[in-house]
VMD Tcl script that builds the backbone (N, CA, C; Angstrom):
set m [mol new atoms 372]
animate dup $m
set s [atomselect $m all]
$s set {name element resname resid chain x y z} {
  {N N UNK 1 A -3.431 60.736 38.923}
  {CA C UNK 1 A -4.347 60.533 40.020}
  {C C UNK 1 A -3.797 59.432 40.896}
  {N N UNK 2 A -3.451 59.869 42.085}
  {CA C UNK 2 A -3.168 59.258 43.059}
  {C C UNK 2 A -3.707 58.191 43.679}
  {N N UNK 3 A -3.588 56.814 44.080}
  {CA C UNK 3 A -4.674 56.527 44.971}
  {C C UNK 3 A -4.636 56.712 46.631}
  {N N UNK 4 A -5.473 56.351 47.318}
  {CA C UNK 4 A -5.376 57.177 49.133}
  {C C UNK 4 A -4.900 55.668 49.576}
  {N N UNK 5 A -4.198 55.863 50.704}
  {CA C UNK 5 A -3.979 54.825 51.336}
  {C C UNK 5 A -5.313 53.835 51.766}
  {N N UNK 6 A -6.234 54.164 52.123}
  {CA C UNK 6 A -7.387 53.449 52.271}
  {C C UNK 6 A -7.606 52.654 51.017}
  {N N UNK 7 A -7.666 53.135 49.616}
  {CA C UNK 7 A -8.189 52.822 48.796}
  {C C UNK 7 A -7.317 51.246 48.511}
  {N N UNK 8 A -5.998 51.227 48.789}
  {CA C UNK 8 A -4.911 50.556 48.132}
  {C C UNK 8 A -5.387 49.858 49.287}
  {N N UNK 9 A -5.733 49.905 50.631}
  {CA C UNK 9 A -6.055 48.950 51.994}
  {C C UNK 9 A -7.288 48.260 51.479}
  {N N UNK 10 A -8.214 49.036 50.772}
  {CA C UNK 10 A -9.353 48.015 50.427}
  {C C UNK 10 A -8.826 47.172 49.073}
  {N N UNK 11 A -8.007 47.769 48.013}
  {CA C UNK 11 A -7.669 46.891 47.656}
  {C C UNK 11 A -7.161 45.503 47.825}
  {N N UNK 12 A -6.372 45.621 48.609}
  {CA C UNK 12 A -5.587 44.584 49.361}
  {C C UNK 12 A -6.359 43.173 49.782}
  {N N UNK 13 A -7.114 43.995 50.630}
  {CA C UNK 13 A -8.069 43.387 51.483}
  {C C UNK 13 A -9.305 42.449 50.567}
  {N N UNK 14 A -9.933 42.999 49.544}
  {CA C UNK 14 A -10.757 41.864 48.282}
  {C C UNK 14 A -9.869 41.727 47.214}
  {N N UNK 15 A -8.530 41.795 47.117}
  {CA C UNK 15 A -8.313 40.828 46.064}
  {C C UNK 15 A -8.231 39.937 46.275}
  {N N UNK 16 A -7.852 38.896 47.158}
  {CA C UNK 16 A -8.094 37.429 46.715}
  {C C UNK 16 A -9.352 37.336 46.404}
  {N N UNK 17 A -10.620 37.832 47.778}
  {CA C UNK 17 A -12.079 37.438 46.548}
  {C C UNK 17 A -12.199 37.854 45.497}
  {N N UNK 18 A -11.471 38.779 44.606}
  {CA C UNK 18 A -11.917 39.462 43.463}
  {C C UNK 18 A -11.394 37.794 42.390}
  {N N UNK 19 A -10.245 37.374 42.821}
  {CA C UNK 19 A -9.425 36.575 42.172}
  {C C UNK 19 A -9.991 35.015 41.913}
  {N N UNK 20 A -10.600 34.669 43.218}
  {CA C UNK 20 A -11.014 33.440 43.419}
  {C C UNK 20 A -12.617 33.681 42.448}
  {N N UNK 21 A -13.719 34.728 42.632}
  {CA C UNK 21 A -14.413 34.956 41.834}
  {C C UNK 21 A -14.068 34.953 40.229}
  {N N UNK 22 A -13.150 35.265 39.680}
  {CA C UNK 22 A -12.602 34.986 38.263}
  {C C UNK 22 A -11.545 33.526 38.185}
  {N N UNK 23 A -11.696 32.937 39.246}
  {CA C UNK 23 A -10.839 31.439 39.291}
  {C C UNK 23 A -9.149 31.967 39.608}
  {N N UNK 24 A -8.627 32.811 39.637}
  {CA C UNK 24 A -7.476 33.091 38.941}
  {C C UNK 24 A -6.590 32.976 40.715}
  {N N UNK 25 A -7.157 32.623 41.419}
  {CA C UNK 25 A -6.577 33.185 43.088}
  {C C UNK 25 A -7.055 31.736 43.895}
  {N N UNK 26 A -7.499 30.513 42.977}
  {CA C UNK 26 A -7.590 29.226 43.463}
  {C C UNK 26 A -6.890 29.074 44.785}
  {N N UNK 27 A -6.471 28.386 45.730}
  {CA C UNK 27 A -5.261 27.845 46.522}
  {C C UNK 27 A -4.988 27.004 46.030}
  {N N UNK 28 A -3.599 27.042 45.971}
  {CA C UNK 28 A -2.243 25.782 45.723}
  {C C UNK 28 A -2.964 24.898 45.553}
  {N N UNK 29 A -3.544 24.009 46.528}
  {CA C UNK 29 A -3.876 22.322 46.696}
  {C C UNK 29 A -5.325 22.149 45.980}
  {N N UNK 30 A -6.177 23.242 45.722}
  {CA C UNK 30 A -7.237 22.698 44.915}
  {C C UNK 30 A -6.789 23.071 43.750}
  {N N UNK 31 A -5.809 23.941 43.267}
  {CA C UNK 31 A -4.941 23.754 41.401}
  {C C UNK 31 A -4.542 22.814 41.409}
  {N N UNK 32 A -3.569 22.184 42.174}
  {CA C UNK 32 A -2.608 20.905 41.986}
  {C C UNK 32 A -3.426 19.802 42.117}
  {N N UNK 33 A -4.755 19.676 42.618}
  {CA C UNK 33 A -5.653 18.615 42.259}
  {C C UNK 33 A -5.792 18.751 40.996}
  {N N UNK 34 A -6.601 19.590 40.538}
  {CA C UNK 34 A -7.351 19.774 39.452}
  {C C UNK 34 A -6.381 19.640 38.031}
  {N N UNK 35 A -5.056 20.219 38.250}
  {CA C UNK 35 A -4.223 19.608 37.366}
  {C C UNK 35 A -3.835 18.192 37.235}
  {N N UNK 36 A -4.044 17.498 38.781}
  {CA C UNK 36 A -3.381 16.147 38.603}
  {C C UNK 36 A -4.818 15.759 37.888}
  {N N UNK 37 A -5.742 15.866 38.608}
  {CA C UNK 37 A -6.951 15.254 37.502}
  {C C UNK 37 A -7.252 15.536 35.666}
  {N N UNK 38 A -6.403 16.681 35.410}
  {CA C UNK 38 A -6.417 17.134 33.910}
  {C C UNK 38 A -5.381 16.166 33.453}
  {N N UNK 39 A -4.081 15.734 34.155}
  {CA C UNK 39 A -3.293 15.055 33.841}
  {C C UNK 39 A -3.800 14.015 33.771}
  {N N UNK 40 A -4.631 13.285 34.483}
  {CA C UNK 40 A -4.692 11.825 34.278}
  {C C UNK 40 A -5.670 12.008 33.474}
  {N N UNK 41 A -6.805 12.607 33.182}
  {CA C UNK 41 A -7.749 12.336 31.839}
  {C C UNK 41 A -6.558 12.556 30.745}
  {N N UNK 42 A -5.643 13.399 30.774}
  {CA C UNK 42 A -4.510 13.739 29.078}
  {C C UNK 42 A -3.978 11.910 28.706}
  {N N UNK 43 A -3.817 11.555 30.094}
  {CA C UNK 43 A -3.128 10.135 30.120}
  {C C UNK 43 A -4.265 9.499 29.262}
  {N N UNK 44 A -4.918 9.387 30.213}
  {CA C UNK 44 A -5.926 7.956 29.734}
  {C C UNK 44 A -6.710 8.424 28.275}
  {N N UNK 45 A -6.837 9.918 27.838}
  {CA C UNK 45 A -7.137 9.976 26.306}
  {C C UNK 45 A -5.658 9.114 25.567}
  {N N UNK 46 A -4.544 9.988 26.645}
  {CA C UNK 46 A -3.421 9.579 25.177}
  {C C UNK 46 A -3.326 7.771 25.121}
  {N N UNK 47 A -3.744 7.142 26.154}
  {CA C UNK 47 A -3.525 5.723 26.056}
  {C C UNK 47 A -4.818 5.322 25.112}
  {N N UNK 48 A -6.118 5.827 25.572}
  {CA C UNK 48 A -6.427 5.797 24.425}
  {C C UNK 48 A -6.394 5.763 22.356}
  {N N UNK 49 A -5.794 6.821 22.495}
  {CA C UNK 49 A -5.761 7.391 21.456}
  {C C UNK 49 A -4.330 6.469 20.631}
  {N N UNK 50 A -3.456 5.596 21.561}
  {CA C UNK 50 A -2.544 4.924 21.382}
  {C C UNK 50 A -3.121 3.525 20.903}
  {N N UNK 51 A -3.969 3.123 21.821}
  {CA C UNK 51 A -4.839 1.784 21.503}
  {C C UNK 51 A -5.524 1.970 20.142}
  {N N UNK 52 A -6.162 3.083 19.749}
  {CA C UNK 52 A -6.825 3.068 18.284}
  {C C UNK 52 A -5.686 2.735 17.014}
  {N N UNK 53 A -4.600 4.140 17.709}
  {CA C UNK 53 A -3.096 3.792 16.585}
  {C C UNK 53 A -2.960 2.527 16.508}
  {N N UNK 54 A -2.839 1.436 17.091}
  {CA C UNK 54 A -2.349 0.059 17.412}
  {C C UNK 54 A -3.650 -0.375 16.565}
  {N N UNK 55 A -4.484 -0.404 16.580}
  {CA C UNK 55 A -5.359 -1.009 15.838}
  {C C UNK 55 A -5.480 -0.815 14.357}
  {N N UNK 56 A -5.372 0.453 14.465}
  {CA C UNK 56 A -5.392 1.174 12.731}
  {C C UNK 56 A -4.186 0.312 12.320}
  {N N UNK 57 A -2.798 0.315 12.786}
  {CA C UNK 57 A -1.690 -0.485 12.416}
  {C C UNK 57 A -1.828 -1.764 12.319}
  {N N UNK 58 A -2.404 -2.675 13.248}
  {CA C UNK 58 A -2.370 -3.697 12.729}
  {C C UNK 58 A -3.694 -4.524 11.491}
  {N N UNK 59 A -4.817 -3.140 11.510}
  {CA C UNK 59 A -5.399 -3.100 10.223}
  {C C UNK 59 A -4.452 -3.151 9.178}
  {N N UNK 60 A -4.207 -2.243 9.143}
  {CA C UNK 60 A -3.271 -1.736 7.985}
  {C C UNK 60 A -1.990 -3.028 7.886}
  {N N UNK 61 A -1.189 -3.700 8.690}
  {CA C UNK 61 A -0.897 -4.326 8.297}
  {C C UNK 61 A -1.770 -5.817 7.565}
  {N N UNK 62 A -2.660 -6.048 8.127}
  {CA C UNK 62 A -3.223 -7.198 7.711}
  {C C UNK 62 A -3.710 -7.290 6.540}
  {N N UNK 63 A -4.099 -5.718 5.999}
  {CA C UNK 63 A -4.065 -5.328 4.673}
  {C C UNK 63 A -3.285 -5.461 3.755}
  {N N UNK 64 A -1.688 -5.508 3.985}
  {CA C UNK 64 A -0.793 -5.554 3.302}
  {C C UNK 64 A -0.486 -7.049 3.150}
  {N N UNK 65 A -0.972 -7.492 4.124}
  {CA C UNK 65 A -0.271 -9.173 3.982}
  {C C UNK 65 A -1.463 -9.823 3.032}
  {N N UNK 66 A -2.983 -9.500 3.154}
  {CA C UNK 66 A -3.779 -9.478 2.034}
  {C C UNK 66 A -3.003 -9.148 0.416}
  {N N UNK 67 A -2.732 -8.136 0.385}
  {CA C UNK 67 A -2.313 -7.433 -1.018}
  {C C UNK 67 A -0.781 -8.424 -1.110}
  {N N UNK 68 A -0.033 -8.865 -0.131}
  {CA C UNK 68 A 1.163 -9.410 -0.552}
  {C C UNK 68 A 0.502 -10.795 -0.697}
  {N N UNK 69 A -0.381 -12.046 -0.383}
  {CA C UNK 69 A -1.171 -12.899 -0.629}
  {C C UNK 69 A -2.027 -12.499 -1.973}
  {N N UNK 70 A -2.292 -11.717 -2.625}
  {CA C UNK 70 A -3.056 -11.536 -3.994}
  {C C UNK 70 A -1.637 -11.539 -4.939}
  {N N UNK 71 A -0.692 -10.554 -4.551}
  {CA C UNK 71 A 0.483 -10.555 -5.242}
  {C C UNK 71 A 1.188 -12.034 -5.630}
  {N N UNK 72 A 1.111 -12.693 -4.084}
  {CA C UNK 72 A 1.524 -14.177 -4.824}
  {C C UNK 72 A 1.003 -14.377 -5.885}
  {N N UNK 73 A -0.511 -14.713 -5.592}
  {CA C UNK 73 A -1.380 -15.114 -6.525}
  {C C UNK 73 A -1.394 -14.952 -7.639}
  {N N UNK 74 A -1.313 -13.778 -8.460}
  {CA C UNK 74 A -0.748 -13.054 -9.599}
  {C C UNK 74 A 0.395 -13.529 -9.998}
  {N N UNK 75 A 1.525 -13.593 -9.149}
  {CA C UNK 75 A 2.686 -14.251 -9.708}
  {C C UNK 75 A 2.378 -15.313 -9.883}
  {N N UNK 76 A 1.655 -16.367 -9.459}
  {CA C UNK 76 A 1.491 -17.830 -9.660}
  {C C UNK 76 A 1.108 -17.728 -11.240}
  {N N UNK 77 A 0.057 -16.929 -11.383}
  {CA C UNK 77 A -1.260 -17.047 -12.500}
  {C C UNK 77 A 0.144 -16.551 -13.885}
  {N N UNK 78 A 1.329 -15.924 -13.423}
  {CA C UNK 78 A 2.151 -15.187 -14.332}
  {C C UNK 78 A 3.135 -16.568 -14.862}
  {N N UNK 79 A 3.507 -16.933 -13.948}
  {CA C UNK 79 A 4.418 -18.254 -14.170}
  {C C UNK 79 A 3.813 -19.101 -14.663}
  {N N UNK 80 A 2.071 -19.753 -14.889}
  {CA C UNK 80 A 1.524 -20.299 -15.529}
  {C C UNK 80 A 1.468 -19.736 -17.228}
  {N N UNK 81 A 1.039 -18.641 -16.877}
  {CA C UNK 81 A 0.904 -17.889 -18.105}
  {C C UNK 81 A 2.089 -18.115 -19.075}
  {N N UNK 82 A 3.096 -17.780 -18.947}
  {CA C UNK 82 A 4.930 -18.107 -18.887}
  {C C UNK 82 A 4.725 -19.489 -19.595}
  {N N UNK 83 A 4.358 -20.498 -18.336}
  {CA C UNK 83 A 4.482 -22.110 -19.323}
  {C C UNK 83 A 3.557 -21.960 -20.374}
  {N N UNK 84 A 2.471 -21.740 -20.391}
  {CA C UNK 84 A 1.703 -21.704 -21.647}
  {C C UNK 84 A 1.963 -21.156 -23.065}
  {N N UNK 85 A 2.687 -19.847 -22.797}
  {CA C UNK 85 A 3.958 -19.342 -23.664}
  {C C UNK 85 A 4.659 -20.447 -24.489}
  {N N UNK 86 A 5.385 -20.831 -23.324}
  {CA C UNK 86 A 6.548 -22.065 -23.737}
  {C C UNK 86 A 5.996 -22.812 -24.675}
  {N N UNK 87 A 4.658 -23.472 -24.367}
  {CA C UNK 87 A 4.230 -24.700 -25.005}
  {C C UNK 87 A 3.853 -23.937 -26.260}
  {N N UNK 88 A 3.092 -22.788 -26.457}
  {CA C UNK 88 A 2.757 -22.211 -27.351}
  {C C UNK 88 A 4.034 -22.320 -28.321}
  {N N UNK 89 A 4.914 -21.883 -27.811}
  {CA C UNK 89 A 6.663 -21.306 -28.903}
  {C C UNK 89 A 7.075 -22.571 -29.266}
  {N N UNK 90 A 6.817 -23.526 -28.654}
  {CA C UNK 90 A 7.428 -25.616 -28.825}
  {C C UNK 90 A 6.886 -25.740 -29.888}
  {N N UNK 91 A 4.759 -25.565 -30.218}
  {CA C UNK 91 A 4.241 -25.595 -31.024}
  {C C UNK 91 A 4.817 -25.742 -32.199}
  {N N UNK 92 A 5.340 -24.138 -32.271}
  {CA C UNK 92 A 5.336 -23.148 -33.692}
  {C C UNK 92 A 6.159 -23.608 -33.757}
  {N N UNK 93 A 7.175 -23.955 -33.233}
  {CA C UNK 93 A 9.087 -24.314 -33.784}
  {C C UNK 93 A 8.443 -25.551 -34.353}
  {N N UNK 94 A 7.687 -26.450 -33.901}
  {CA C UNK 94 A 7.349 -28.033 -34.605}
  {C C UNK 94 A 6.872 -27.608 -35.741}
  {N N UNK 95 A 5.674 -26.571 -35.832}
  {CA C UNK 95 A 4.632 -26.335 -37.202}
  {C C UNK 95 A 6.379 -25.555 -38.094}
  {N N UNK 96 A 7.016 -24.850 -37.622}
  {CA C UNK 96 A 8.151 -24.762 -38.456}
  {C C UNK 96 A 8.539 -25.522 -39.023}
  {N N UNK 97 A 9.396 -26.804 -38.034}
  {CA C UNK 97 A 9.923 -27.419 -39.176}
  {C C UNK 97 A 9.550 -28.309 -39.513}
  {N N UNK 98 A 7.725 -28.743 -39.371}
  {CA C UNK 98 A 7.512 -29.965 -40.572}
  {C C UNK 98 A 7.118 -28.677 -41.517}
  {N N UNK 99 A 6.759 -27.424 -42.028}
  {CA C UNK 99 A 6.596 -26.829 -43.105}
  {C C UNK 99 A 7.848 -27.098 -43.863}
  {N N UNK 100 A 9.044 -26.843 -43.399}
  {CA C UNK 100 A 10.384 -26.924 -43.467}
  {C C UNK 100 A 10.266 -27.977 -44.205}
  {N N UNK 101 A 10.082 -29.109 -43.762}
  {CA C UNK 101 A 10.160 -30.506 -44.624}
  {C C UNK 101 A 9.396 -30.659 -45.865}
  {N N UNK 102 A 7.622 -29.930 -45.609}
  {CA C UNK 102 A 7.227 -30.227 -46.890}
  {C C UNK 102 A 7.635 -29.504 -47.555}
  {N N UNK 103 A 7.924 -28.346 -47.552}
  {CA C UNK 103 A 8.769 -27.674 -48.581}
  {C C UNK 103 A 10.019 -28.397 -49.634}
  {N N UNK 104 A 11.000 -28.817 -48.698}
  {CA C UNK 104 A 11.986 -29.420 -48.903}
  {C C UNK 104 A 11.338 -30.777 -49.939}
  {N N UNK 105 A 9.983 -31.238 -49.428}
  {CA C UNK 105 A 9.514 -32.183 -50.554}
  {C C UNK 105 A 8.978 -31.982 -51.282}
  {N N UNK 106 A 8.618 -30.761 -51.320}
  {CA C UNK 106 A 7.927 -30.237 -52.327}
  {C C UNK 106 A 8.696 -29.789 -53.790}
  {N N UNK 107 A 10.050 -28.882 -53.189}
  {CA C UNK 107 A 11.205 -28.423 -53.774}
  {C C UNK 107 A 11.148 -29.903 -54.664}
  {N N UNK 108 A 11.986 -30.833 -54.697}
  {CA C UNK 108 A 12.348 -32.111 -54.720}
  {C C UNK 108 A 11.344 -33.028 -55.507}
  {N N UNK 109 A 10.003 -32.683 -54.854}
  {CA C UNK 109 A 8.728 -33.474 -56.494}
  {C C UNK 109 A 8.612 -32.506 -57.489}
  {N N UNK 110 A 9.011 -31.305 -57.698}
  {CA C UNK 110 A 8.743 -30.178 -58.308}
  {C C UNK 110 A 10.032 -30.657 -59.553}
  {N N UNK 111 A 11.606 -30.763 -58.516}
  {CA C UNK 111 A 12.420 -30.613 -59.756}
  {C C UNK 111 A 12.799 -32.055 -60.687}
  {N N UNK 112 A 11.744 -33.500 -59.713}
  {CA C UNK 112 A 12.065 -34.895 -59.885}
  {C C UNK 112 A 11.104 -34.176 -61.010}
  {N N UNK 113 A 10.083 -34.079 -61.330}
  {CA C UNK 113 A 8.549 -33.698 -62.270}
  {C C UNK 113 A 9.324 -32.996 -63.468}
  {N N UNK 114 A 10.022 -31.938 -63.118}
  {CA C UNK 114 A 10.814 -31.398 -64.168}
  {C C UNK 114 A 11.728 -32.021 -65.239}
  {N N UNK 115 A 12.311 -32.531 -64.171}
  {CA C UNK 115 A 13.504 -33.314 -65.348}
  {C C UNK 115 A 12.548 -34.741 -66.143}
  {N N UNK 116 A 11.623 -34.711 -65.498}
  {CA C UNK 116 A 10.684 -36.036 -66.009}
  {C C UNK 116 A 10.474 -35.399 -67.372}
  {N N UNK 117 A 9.622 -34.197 -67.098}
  {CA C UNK 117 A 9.202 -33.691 -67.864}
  {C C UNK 117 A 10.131 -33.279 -69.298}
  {N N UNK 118 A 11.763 -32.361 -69.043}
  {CA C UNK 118 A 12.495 -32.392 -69.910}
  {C C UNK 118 A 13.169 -33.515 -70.733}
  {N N UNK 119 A 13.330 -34.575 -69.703}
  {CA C UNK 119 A 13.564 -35.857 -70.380}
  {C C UNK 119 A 12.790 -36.376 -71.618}
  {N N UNK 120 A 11.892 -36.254 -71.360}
  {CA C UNK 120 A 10.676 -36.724 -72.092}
  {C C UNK 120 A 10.403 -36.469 -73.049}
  {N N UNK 121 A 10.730 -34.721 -72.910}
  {CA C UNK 121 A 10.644 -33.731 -74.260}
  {C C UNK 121 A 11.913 -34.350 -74.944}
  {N N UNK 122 A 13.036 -34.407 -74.706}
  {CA C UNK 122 A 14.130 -35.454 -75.482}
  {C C UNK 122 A 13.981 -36.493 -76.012}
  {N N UNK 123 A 13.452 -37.109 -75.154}
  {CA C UNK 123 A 13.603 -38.561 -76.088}
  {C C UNK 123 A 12.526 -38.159 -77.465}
  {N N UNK 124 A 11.308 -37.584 -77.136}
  {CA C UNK 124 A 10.450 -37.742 -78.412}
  {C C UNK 124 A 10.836 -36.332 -79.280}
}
mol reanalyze $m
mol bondsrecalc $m
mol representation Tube
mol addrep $m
């Protein structure tokens, strides 16, 4: 099916209103507004949306310098812990060797007592 020359003349003739009625047949200079205005709201969200990043970041860092400030802290409480160790182990080496000694005097009244004792059984 053919169309008539008239028909393709009325075509002609309302398509731009057909176009501008569905937006699609705008003119040039009211698109290129309307884009520069889509552009500058994209801007000022994305600067937005940049300013929150910047904030979340320097949350987030201040967080970390928190957690690296507790971390000291912990290490401090560890290196204390550490000397207390020490003094603890100084202790035991001392309780070592005075056991060490009474032993050694003990050994020593045990075998002085002995020979007292065998002597004794000799003479009588």
């Amino acid at each position: 099916m053919a169309l008539a020359k008239e028909d393709i003349a009325f075509i002609k003739e309302h398509l731009g209103e057909w176009l501008v009625e569905v937006s699609l047949g705008k003119p040039p200079a009211v698109y290129e507004i309307e884009l520069r205005e889509r552009m500058a709201r994209v801007e000022e969200e994305l600067n937005h949306q940049r300013e929150l990043m910047r904030r979340g970041f320097d949350q987030v860092e201040r967080r970390f310098e928190q957690v690296d400030k507790r971390f000291d802290q912990v290490e401090k409480r560890f290196e204390q812990v550490d000397k207390r160790f020490e003094q603890v182990d100084r202790r035991f080496d001392e309780l070592i060797k005075r056991n060490d000694r009474h032993f050694l005097w003990l050994i020593g009244f045990i075998s002085t007592i002995s020979a007292l004792i065998i002597a004794a059984g000799k003479l009588l």
